[in-house]
N, C-alpha and C positions, 0 to 999 in steps of 0.2 A: 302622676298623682295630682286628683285634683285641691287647691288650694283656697283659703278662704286670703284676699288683699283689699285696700280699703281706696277705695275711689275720694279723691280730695279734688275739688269744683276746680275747672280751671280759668276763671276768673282770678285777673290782679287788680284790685284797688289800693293803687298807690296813696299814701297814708305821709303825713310829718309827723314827725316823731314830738315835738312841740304841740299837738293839737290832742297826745296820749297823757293817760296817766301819772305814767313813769315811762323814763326813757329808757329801761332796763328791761330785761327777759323775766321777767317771774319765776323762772325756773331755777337758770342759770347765774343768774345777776349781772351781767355782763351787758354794755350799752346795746343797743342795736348801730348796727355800721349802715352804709350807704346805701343802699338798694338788698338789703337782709328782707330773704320772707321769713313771715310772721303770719301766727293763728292767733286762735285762743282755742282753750277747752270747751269742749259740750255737753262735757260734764258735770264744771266746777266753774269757779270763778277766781282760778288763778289768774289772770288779768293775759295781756299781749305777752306771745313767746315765742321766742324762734321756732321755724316750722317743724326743725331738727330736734329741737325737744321735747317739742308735742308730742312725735311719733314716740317715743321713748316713755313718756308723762301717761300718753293714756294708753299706749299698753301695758304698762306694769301697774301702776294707780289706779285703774279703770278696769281692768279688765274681766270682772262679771259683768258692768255695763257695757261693753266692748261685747263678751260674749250674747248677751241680750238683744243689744244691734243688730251684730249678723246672723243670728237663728228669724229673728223681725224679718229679714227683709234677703232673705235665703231665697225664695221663689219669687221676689221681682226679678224681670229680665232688664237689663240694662236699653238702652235706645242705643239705633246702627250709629250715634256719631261717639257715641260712649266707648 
């Protein structure tokens, strides 16, 4: 069965938590730790969140813009390094 998943850039730009807003998840409230990835929404403007509750954040909170996304961009084909 085929499936719709969501392709996340794989570029790290390593970030000090000192140079953020808040040193906390926007989501969760919980610091960020040592080397924690981190998003933000493309949504909204929940601020920096673990990458972990992103996934969770904009599928349930998002998800007619989420649906909207993937019907968009249904018939691009991805590149052979993708």
């Amino acid at each position: 069965m085929t499936k719709n998943i969501l392709w996340r850039e794989g570029w790290i730009k390593p970030l000090l938590t000192e140079s953020l807003p808040s040193e906390k998840c926007g989501i969760c409230n919980r610091e960020f730790g040592e080397l924690d990835f981190v998003t933000s929404c493309e949504f909204c403007e929940i601020g920096i969140i673990h990458d972990i509750c992103a996934n969770n954040h904009i599928s349930t909170t998002h998800a007619k813009e989420l649906g909207e996304k993937i019907n968009k961009h249904k018939e691009k084909q991805l590149h052979s390094f993708q």
